[in-house]
C-alpha positions as protocol buffer text, in pm:
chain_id: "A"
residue {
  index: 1
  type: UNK
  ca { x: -2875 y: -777 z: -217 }
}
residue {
  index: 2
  type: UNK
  ca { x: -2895 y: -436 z: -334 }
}
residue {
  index: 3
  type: UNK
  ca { x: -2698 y: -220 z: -629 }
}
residue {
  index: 4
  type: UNK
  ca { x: -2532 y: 125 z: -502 }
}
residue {
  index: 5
  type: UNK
  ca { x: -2494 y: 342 z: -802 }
}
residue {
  index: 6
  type: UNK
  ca { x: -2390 y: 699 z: -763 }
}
residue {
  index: 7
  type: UNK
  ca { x: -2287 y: 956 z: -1089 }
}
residue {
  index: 8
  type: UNK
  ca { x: -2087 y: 1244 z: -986 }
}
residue {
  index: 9
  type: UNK
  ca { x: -2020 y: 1511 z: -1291 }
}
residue {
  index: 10
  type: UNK
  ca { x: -1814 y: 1860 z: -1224 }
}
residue {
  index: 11
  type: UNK
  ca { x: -1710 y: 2139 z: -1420 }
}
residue {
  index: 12
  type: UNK
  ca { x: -1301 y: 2049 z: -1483 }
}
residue {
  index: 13
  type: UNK
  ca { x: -1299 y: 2504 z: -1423 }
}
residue {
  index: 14
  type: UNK
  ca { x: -1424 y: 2458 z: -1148 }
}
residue {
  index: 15
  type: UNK
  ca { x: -1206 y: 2216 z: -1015 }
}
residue {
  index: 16
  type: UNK
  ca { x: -913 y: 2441 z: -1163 }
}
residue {
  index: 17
  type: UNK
  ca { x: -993 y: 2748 z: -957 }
}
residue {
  index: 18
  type: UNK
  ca { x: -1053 y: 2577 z: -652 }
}
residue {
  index: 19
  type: UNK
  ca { x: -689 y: 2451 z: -716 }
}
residue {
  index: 20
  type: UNK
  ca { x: -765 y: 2037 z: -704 }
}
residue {
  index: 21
  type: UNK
  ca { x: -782 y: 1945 z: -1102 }
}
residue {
  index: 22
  type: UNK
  ca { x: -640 y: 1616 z: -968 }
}
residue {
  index: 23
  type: UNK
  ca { x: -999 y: 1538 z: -769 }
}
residue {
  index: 24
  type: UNK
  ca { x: -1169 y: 1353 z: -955 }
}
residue {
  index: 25
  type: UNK
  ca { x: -909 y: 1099 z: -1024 }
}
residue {
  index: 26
  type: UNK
  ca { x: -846 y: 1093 z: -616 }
}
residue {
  index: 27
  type: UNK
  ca { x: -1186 y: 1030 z: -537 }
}
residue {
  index: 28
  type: UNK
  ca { x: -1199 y: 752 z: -802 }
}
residue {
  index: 29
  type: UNK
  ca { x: -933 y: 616 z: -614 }
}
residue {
  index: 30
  type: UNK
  ca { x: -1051 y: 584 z: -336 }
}
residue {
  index: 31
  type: UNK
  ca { x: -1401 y: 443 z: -445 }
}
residue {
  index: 32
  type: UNK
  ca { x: -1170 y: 213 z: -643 }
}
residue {
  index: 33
  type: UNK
  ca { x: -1008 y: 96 z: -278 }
}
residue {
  index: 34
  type: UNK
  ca { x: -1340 y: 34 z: -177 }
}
residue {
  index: 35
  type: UNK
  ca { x: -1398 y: -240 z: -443 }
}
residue {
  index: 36
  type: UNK
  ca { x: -1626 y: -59 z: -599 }
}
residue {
  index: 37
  type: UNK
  ca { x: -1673 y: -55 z: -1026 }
}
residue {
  index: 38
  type: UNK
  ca { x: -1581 y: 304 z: -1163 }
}
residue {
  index: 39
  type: UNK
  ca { x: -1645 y: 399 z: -1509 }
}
residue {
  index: 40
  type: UNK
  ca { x: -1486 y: 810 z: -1548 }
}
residue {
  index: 41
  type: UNK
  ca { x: -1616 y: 1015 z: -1845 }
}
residue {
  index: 42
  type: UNK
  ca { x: -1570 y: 1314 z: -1975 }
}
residue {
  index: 43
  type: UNK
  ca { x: -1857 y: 1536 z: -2162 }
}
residue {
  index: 44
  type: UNK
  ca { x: -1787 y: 1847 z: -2279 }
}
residue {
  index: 45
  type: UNK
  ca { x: -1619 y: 2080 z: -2028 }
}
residue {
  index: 46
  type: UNK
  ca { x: -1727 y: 1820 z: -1753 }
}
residue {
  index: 47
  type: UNK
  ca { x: -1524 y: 1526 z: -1582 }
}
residue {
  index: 48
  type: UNK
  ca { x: -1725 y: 1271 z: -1372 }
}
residue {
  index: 49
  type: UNK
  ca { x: -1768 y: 944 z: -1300 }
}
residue {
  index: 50
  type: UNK
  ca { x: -2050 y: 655 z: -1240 }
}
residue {
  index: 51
  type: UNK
  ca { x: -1958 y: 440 z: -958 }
}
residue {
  index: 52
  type: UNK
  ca { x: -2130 y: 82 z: -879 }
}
residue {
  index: 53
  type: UNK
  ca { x: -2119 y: -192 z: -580 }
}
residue {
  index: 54
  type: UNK
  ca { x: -2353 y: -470 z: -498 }
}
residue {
  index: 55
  type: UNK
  ca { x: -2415 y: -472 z: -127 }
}
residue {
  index: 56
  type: UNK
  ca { x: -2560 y: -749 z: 61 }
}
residue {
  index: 57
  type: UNK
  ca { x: -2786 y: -591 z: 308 }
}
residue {
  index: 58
  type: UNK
  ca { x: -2707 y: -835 z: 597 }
}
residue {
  index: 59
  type: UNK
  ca { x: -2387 y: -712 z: 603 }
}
residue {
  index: 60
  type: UNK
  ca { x: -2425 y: -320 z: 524 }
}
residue {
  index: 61
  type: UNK
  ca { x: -2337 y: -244 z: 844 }
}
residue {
  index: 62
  type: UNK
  ca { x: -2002 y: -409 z: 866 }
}
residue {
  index: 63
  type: UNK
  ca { x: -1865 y: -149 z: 565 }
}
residue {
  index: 64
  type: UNK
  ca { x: -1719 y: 130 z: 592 }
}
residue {
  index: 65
  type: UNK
  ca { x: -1767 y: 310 z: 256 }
}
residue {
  index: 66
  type: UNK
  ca { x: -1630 y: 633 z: 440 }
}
residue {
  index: 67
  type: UNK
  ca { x: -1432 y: 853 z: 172 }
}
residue {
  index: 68
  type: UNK
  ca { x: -1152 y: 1094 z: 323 }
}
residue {
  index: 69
  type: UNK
  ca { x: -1034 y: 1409 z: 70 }
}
């Protein structure tokens, strides 16, 4: 078994002038699909997320943890 853990923090101006505020919460989605734990925070001007899965190792190849924006 192993523990995937990923954090992922972006400036929410950013995201405004690239004109996808809305990203984080569809990538969170789609991690969420995935059965994978999300926790989303926010810290100052900055939106992100931590997300978690254990993976058995035998099967790592049989999932498909693709995600499509």
């Amino acid at each position: 078994m192993a523990e995937l853990v990923m954090n992922l923090l972006v400036n929410k101006d950013m995201l405004t002038m690239i004109g996808m505020p809305d990203l984080m919460k569809q990538i969170t989605e789609q991690f969420q699909d995935k059965s994978m734990e999300v926790k989303p925070f926010e810290q100052g001007g900055q939106v992100g997320f931590t997300v978690s899965r254990t993976i058995n190792l035998c099967d790592i190849f049989h999932h498909n943890l693709k995600i499509h924006i």
